[in-house]
C-alpha positions as CSV (number, residue, x, y, z in Angstrom):
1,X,-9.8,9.0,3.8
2,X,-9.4,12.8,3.4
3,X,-6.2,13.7,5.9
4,X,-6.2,17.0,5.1
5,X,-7.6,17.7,9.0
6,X,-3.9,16.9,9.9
7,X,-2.8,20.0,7.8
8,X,-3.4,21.9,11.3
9,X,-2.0,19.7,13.4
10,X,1.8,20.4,14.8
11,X,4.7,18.9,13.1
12,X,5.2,15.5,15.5
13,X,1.6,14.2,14.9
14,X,2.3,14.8,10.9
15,X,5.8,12.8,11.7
16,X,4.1,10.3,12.7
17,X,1.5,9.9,10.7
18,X,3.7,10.1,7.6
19,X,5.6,6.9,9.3
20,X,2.9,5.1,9.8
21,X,1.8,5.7,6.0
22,X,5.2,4.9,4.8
23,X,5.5,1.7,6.6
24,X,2.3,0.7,5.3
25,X,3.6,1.6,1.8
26,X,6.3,-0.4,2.3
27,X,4.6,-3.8,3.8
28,X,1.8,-2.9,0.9
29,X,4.7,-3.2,-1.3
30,X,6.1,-6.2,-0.3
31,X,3.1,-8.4,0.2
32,X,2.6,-7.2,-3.6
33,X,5.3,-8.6,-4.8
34,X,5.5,-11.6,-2.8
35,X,2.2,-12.7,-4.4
36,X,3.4,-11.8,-7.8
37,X,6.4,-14.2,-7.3
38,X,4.7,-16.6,-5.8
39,X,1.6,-16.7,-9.1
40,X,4.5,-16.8,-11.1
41,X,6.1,-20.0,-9.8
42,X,2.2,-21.7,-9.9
43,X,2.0,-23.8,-13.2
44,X,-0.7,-26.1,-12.1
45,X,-3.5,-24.0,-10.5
46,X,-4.8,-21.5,-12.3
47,X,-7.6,-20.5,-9.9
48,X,-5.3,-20.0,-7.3
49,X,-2.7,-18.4,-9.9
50,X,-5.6,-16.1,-11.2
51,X,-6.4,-15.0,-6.8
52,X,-2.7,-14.4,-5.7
53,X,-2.3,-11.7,-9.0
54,X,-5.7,-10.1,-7.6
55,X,-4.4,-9.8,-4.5
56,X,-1.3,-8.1,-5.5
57,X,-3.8,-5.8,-7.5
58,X,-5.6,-4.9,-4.4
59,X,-1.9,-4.0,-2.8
60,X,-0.9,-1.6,-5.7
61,X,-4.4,0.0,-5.7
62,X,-4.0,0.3,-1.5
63,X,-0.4,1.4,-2.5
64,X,-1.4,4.1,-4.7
65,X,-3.9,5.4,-2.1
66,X,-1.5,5.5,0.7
67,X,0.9,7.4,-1.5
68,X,-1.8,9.9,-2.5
69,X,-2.6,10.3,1.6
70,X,0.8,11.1,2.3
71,X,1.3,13.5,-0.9
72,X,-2.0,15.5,0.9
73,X,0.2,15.6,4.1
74,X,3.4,16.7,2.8
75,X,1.4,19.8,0.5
């Protein structure tokens, strides 16, 4: 998602987009590492082991993007 149409937009709308990006950076964040925790306590099901790390793959890589998205906004 390109947000660099915001860069004309007045100051409150880039507030709060940035918020809204942060807060998403920050529940990606912690849903990442609450499936990391959780694949590290699995011993017995690999398979399921094997999905949760995957999932907190997909979180850092959504992560990244948000962070890049609110780096455009902040330029």
């Amino acid at each position: 998602m390109d947000l660099n149409l915001f860069n004309n937009k007045n100051d409150e709308e880039k507030k709060i987009l940035k918020d809204v990006l942060e807060d998403s950076i920050a529940t990606e964040e912690s849903l990442m590492r609450d499936y990391l925790i959780t694949a590290e306590r699995i011993h017995d099901d690999d398979e399921l082991k094997e999905r949760l790390e995957n999932f907190a793959e997909g979180n850092a890589k959504r992560t990244k993007q948000l962070i890049d998205e609110l780096n455009d906004i902040k330029e």
